[in-house]
C-alpha positions in Angstrom: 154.4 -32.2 101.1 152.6 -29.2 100.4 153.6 -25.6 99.5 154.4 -22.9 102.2 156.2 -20.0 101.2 156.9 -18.4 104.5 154.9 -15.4 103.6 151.7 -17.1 105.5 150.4 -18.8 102.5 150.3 -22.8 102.5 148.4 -25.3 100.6 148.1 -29.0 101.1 146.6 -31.3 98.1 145.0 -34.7 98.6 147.1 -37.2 100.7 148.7 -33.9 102.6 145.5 -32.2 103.4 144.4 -35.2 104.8 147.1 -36.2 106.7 146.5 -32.5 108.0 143.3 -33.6 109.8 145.1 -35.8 111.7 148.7 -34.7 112.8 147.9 -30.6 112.1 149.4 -27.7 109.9 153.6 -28.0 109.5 155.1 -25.6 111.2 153.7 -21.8 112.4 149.6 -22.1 112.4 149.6 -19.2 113.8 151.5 -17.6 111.4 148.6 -18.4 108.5 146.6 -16.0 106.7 145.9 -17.8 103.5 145.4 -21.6 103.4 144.2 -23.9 100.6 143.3 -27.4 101.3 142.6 -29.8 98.3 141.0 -33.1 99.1 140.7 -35.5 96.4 137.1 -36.1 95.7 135.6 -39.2 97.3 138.4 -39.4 99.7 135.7 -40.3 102.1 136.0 -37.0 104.3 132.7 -37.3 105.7 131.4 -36.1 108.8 134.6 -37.3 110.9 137.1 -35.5 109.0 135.0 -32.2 108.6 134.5 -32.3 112.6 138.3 -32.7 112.7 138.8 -29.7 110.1 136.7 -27.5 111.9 138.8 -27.8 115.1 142.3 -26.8 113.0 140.5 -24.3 111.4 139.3 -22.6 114.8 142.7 -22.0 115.8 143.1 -19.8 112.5 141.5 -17.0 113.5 143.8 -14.4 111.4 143.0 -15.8 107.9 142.1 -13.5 105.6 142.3 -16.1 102.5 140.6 -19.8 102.4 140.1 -22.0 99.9 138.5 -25.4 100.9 137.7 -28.3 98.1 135.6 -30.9 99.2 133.7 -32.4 96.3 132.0 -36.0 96.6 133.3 -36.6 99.9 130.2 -37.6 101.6 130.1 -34.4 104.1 126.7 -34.5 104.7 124.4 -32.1 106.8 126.6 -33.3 110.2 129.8 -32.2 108.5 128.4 -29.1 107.2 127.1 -28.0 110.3 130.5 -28.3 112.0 132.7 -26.8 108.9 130.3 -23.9 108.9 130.7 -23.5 113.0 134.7 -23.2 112.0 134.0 -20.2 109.0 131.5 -18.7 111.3 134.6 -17.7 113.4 136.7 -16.5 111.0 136.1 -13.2 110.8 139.1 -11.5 109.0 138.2 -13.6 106.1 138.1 -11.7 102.4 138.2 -14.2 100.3 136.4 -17.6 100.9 136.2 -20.4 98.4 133.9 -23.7 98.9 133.4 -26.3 96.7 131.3 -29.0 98.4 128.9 -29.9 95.8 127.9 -33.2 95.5 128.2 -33.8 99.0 124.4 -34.1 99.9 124.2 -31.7 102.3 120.5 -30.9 101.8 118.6 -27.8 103.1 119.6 -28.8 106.2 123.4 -27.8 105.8 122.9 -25.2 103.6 121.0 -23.1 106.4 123.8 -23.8 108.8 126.0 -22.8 106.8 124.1 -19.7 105.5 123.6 -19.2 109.4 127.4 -18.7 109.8 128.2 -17.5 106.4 125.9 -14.2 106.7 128.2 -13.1 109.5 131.3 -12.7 107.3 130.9 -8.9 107.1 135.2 -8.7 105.8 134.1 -10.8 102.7 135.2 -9.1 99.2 135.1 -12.5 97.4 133.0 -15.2 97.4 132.7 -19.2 95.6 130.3 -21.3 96.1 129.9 -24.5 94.5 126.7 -26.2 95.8 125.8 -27.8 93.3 124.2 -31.6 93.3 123.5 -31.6 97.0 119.7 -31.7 96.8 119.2 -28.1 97.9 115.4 -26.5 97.5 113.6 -23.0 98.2 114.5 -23.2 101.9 117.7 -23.9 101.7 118.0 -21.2 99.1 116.0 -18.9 101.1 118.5 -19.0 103.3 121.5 -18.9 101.7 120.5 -15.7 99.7 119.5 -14.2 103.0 123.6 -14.9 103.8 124.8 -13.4 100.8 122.5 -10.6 100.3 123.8 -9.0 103.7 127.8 -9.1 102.7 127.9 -5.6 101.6 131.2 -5.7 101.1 130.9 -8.4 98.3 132.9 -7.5 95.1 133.0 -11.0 93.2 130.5 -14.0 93.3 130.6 -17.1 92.1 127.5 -19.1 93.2 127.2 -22.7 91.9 123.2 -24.3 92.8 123.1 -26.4 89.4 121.3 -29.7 89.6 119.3 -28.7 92.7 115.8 -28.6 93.3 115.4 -24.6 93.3 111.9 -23.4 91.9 110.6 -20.4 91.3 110.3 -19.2 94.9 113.8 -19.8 95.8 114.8 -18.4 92.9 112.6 -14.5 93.5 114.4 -14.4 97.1 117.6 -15.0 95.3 117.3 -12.6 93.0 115.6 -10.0 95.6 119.2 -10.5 97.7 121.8 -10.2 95.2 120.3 -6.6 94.1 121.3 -5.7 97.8 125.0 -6.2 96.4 125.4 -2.6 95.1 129.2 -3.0 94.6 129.5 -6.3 92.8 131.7 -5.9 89.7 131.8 -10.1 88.9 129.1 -12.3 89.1 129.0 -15.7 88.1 125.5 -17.5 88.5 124.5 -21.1 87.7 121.2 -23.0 88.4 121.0 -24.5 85.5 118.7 -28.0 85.5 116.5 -26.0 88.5 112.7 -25.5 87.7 112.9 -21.5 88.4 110.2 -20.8 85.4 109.8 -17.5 83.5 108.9 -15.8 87.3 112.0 -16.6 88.6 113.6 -15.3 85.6 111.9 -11.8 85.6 113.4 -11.9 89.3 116.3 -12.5 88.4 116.2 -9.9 85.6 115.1 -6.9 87.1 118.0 -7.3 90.3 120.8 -8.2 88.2 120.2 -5.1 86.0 120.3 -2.9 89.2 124.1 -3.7 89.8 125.5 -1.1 87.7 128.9 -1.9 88.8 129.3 -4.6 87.1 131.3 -5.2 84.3 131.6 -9.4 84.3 128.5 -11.6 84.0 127.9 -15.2 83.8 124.2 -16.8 84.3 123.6 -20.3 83.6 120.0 -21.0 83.3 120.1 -23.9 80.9 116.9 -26.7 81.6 114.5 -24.3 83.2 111.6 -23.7 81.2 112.1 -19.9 81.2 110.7 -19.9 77.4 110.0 -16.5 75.4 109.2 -14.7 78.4 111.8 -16.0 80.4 114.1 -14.6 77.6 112.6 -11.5 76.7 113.2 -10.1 80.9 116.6 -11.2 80.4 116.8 -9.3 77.6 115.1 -6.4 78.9 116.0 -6.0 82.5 120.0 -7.2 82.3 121.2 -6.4 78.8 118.8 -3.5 78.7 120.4 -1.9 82.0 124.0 -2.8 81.8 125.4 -1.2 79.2 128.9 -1.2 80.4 129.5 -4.8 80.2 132.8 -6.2 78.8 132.2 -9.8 79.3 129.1 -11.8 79.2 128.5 -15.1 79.4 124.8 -16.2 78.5 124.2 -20.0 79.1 119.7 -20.1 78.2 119.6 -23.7 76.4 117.3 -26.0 76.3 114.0 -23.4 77.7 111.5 -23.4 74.8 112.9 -20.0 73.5 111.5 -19.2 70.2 112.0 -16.1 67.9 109.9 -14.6 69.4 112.5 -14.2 72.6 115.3 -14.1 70.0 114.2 -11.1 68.6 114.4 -9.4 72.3 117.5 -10.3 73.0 119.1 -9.7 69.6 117.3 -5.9 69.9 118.7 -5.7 73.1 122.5 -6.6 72.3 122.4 -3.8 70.3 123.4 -1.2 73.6 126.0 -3.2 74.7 128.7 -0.9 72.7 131.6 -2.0 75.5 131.3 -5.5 75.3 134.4 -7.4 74.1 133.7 -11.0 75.2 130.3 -13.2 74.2 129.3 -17.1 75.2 125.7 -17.5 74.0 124.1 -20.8 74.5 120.5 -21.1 72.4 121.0 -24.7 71.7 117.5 -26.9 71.9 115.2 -24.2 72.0 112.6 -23.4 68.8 114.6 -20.3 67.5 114.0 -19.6 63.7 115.4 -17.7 60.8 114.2 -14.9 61.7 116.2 -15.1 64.9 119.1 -16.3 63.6 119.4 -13.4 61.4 118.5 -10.7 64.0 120.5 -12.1 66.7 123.7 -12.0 63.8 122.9 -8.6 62.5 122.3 -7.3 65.9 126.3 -8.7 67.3 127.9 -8.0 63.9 127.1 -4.4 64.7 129.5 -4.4 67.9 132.7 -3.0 67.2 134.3 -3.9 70.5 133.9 -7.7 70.6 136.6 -9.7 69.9 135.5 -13.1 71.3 132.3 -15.2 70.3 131.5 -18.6 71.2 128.2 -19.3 69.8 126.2 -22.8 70.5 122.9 -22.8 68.5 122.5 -26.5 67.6 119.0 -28.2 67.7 116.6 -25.2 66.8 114.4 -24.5 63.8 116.8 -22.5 61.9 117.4 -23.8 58.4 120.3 -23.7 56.1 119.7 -19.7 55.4 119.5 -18.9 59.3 122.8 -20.9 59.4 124.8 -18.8 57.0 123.7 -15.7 58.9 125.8 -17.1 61.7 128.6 -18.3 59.5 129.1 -15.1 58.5 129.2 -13.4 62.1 131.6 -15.7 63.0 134.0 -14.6 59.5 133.2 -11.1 60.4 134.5 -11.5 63.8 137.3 -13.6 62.6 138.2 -10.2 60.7 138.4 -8.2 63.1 142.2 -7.6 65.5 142.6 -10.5 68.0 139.4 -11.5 66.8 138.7 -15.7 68.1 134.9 -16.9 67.0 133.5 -20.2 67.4 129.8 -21.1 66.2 128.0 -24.9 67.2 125.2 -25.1 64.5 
């Protein structure tokens, strides 16, 4: 059975949350205010057992907390449409987490659901995992649109990986999420997009306006940003925020040479706060010369305590390597100090 502690909290996973559809909540719906419903992926959902979610789910009008997980199970644009009419009246909700990737919902349900997810104005957190569900510019269009008018938003997590974003979708994106002034966490993936270096500048220059925030996580990996791609990264994020504590930095596989290397090394150099690194540089064309700036460069922060380098596959030789060796024994050094390196 699942887990209700009384206090209003309850979660149902797999066979229980779908037995839910059917037969209801156990005891006090009314009573609700934070509800977490696991479904096993491809437990065949669909659009009948979405349509039959959203009708519990209307009768929950007090939630405040909601975590839904409906990975691979065939929702589709039908089933989106009605799970989004549900959230759309839920309008105490703070936190809201949706995984429904791989679900092909298309652009179709992701502007229903933007349609009804914009008018969330209580939110404070916010997951989405959208990922594989064949989701382009409009769809993105809109769902920035959404996002970009929760003011209230203080952590994102926003999952379009393994869509079909391109540059377009990606400059609205990135025009929204600088409307999120208070943001302290944001967590970003598109990689295996086409978003090109124009969607990266974008991106860039907006994320380096939210000067609240303190955790950042952009996964860009597969999207021929190349050198200048990388170099407005470097200059308009890690250029602007220098109160960062944790950064994670996921740019493989985007024909970045030393050129961009070089940038981004220089720019590491202001991040004096930061205590927490994942760099991914893996398949690009990066060189010696940017395997020794970019070491030199985060050897010099005192505060970091945690590396995870990946840097496999570029055009550093044997000499580059050692220069990341020996950032990862310098770090090792250090109090609490955990470094990893991928060569």
């Amino acid at each position: 059975m699942g887990d209700d502690d009384g206090g209003g909290r309850l979660r149902l996973r797999h066979d229980d949350a779908c037995q839910a559809l059917s037969s209801g909540f156990p005891g006090d719906a009314a009573g609700i205010v934070d509800l977490e419903l696991d479904f096993a992926a491809r437990s065949a959902v669909g659009c009948t057992g979405c349509s039959a979610l959203a009708k519990r789910l209307e009768g929950l009008g007090q939630l405040q907390f909601l975590t839904l997980k409906l990975y691979s199970n065939q929702v589709g644009v039908e089933g989106c449409r009605a799970l989004a009419g549900a959230l759309g009246a839920l309008q105490h909700l703070q936190v809201l987490t949706l995984w429904l990737y791989d679900n092909a919902i298309g652009a179709e349900g992701c502007m229903a659901l933007a349609e009804k997810l914009g008018g969330l104005w209580m939110l404070e957190s916010l997951t989405l995992k959208l990922n594989m569900n064949g989701i382009g510019d409009e769809g993105c269009v809109a769902l920035a649109g959404a996002i970009g008018s929760l003011r209230q938003l203080q952590d994102l997590a926003l999952d379009l990986a393994h869509n079909t974003i391109q540059k377009y979708g990606c400059i609205v994106l990135a025009d929204k999420l600088g409307n999120l002034s208070l943001l302290a966490f944001l967590r970003l993936r598109l990689n295996q997009n086409t978003i090109e270096p124009a969607g990266c500048v974008a991106l860039a220059e907006k994320i380096g306006s939210l000067q609240r925030l303190e955790l950042l996580s952009l996964d860009i990996f597969q999207n021929l940003i190349e050198d200048e791609g990388c170099e407005a990264i470097a200059e308009g994020i890690l250029g602007s925020l220098p109160q960062l504590r944790s950064l994670t930095f996921d740019l493989a596989h985007n024909m970045i040479g030393d050129r961009g290397c070089l940038v981004l090394a220089e720019r590491f150099a202001g991040l004096k706060q930061l205590e927490s690194l994942s760099l991914a540089l893996f398949l690009n064309r990066i060189g010696n010369a940017g395997f020794d700036a970019l070491a030199e460069q985060l050897g010099n922060l005192e505060q970091l305590r945690s590396l995870t380098l990946k840097v496999s596959n570029n055009s550093a030789s044997t000499e580059g390597n050692k220069a990341m060796e020996s950032l990862v024994a310098l770090i090792l050094q250090r109090p609490r100090g955990r470094a990893d390196v991928e060569l």
